[in-house]
C-alpha positions as CSV (number, residue, x, y, z in Angstrom):
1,X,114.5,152.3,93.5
2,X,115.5,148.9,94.9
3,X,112.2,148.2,96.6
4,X,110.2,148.3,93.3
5,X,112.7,145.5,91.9
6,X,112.2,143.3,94.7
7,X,108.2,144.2,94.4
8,X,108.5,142.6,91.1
9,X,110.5,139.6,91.4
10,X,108.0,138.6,94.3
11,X,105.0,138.8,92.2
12,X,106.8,136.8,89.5
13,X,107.3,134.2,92.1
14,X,103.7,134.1,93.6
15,X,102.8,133.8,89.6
16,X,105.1,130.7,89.0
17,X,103.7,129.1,92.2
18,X,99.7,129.8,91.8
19,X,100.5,128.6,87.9
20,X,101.9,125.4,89.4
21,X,99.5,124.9,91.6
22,X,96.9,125.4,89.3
23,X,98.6,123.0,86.7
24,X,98.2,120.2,89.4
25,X,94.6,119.9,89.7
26,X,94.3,119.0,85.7
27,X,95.6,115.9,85.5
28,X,92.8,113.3,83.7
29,X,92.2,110.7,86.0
30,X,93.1,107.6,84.2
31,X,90.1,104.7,83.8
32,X,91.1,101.3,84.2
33,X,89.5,97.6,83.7
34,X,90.4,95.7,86.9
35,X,89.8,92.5,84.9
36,X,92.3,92.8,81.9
37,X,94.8,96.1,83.8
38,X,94.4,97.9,80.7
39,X,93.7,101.9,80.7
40,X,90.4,102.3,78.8
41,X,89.1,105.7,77.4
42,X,85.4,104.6,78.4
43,X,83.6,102.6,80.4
44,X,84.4,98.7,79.0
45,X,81.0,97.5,81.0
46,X,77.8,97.0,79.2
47,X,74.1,96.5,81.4
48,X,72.9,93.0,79.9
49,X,68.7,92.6,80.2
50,X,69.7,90.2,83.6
51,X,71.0,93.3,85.4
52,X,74.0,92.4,85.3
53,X,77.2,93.9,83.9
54,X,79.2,92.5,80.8
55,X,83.0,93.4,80.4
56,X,83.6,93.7,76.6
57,X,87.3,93.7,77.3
58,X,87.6,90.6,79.2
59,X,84.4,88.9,77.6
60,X,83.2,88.1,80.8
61,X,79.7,88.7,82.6
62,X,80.5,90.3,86.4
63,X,78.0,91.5,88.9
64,X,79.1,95.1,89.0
65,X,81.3,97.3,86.5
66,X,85.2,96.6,86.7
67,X,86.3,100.2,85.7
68,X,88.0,102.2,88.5
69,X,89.0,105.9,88.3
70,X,85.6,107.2,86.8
């Protein structure tokens, strides 16, 4: 039986491709300070009583948070 051989090589193939496909979507986005370029694990930015933001990394007080890819 031929056609039971190719059956099984096809679903093998649609395995390896949905597996692939499914490996894709769980990357970690990486989070970055836009101040120093450095990958950070969390954000960097602390809320100081003013309001506004305080980068630990660069030491520097900024008006909004510098991490991107949150």
């Amino acid at each position: 039986m031929k056609g039971g051989g190719d059956m099984k090589m096809v679903s093998s193939l649609i395995l390896m491709v949905l597996l692939a496909i499914s490996t894709l979507g769980t990357e970690k986005k990486k989070m970055t300070c836009t101040l120093t370029g450095k990958e950070v694990k969390a954000c960097c930015c602390e809320e100081l009583k003013s309001g506004k933001m305080f980068c630990t990394l660069a030491k520097k007080e900024i008006d909004k948070c510098c991490c991107t890819g949150m």
